[in-house]
C-alpha positions in Angstrom: 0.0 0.0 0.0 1.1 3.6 -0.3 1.8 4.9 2.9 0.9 8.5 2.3 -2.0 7.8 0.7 -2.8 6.1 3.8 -2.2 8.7 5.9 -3.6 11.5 3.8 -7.1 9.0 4.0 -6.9 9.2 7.7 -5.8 13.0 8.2 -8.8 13.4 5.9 -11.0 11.3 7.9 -10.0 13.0 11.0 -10.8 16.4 10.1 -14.1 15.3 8.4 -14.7 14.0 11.7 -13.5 17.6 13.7 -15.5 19.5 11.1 -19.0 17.4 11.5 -18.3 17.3 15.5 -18.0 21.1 15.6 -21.5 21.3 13.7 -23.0 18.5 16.4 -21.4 20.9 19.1 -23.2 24.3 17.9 -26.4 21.9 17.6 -26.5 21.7 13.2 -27.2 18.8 10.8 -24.9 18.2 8.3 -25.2 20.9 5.6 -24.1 20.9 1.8 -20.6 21.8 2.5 -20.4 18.5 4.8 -21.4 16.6 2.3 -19.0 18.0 -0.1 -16.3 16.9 2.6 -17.5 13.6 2.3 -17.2 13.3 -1.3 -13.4 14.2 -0.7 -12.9 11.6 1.7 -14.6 9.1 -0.3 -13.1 9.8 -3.2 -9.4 9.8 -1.4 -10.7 6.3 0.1 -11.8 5.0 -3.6 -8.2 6.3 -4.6 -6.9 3.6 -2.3 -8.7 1.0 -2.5 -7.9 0.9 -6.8 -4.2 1.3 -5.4 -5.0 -1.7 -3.1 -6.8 -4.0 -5.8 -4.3 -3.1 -8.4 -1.1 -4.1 -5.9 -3.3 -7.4 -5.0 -3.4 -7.8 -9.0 0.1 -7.6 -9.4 0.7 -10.3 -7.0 1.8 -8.8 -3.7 0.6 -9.9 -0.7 -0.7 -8.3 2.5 1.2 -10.0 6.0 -2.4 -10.5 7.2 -3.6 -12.3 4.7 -5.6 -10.9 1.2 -9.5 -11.4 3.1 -8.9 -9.4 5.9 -7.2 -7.0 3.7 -9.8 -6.5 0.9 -12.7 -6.8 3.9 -10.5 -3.8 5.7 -10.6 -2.3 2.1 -14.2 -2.7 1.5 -15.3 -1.3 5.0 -13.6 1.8 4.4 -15.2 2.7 1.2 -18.3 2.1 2.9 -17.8 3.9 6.3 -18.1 7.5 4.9 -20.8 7.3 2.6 -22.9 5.0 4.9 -22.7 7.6 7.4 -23.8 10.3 4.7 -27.1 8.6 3.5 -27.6 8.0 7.9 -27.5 11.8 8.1 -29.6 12.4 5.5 -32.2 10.5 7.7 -31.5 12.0 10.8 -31.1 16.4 10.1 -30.7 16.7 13.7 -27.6 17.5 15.1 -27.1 13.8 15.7 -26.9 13.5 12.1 -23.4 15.4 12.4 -22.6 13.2 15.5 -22.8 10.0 12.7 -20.5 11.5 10.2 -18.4 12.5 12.9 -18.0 9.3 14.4 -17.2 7.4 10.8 -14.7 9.9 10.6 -12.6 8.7 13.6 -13.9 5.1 12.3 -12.2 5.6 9.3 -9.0 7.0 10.8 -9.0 3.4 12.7 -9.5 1.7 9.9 -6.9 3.3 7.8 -4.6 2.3 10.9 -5.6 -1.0 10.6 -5.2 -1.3 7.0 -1.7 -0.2 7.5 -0.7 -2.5 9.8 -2.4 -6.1 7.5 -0.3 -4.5 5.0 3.0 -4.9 6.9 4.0 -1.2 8.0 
């Protein structure tokens, strides 16, 4: 995997995550410009996991094993956008609470991925 793609995904993440909190904190939903954040982040994560598909294709291996590492892969594509169509549901502040906490979720997840890899 690339490292700094990895870490770029979970800076990204994080800050997603600050962003959305701050909103939960002054008592918003997620607004327009959240979303637009989240389209960011999920692009960044399908960046990686092409990178991660195309390295598996190629023939290298993950230390983990390749079905933890494509189910790792998988679960981050899906974290942010899951947590966008939640909010959409839910235009409370609570709605900002969920993006905010697949934010951090995906920060953990990036970690994770890192460490199947063998970094």
């Amino acid at each position: 995997m690339l490292d700094v793609l990895t870490v770029v995904t979970a800076v990204a993440g994080l800050l997603l995550a600050a962003w959305c909190g701050w909103a939960a904190y002054r008592d918003q939903p997620t607004k327009d410009w959240h979303f637009i954040g989240m389209a960011v982040v999920t692009l960044l994560v399908l960046v990686q996991l092409v990178v991660g598909i195309v390295q598996l294709a190629r023939g290298e291996k993950p230390d983990q094993g390749t079905t933890i590492f494509v189910a790792y892969l998988l679960g981050s594509f899906a974290c942010v956008p899951a947590a966008g169509f939640l909010s959409l549901g839910e235009r409370t502040r609570w709605g900002s609470v969920t993006v905010a906490a697949s934010g951090v979720v995906l920060a953990v997840l990036e970690v994770r991925l890192f460490d199947i890899w063998g970094g």
